[in-house]
C-alpha angles and dihedrals in degrees: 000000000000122000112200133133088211110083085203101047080056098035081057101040087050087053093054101045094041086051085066116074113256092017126113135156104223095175129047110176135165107215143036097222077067090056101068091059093048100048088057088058101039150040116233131188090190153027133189115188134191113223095218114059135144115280106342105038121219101256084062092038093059092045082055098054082035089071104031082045114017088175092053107122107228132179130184123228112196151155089205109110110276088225097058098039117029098074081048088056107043091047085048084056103267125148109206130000124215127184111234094238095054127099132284087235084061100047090051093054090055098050093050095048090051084050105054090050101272131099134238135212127139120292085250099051082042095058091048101048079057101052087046091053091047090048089051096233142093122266097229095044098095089053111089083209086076098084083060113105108237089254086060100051093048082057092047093041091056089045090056093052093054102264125148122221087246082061097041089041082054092048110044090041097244140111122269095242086058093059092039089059084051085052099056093045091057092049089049095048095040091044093238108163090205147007097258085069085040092064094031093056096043089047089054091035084059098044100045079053091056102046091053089061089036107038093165 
């Protein structure tokens, strides 16, 4: 099963796993709201799911098959930077986690590893969660944006990056009065007094993130 709001981000990772020999997508759906339904119906040895996805986003989608079907095998595909979003995943129950720009050998590397009962994230996401692990604490404990819900850190993280909550709106499929609500939440939880260190603090935020996958 995919789960992706974009006909032609399906239309291309069914290309590339039906290129591969015993392997078919026999589900495309939209939404997760869809999936529930589907998977009553279905067996799946797969799903690839989108995060942002109109209404319920993926992240939430995966900890909800996670507890009807705590065996079901899940991986996240994402434009969303690896480094803010793949520990989110895995707790949530998935297996693997792609970003949406790398290769389709990579993305069938990491189908056939979550297949076959591992998981699959980057070498450097990898070698943090591990250090993390030896330290004996969580990666992004150390991060205040982690008493944010996944929903409200999309909505950070896209602030950070300049966007507007038109765009986001735009992007995440849903109305403006709906992010603005998420605006004022994360300045509420993250004790901002307005929405200019609201901004200041997710642009930093972003760029402290980037410069930890990309040191040079």
């Amino acid at each position: 099963m995919i789960v992706d709001d974009h006909p032609m981000m399906r239309r291309g990772l069914t290309s590339v796993l039906e290129s591969e020999s015993g392997y078919e997508v026999t589900t495309q759906l939209e939404r997760a709201e869809e999936v529930m339904d589907a998977l009553t119906e279905n067996e799946y040895d797969l799903m690839i799911i989108d995060i942002s996805l109109p209404g319920m986003n993926g992240i939430e989608l995966v900890k909800n098959v996670a507890f009807q079907k705590p065996d079901q095998k899940m991986m996240i595909i994402s434009r969303h930077e690896e480094s803010l979003y793949a520990e989110r995943a895995l707790r949530a129950g998935a297996k693997g986690y792609v970003m949406k720009f790398e290769s389709s050998e990579v993305l069938l590397k990491a189908v056939k590893k979550v297949l076959n009962g591992g998981i699959y994230v980057s070498e450097e996401v990898s070698e943090k969660l591990l250090m993390s692990a030896m330290s004996g604490k969580k990666a992004l404990l150390d991060s205040p944006v982690e008493i944010l819900s996944d929903r409200e850190l999309e909505v950070f993280e896209l602030i950070g990056r300049g966007k507007s909550s038109s765009e986001i709106a735009e992007q995440l499929h849903l109305v403006v009065k709906t992010i603005e609500t998420y605006r004022s939440r994360i300045k509420e939880k993250l004790d901002f007094k307005n929405s200019t260190e609201l901004v200041f603090h997710a642009v930093k935020w972003v760029e402290s993130e980037h410069k930890k996958d990309h040191p040079f």
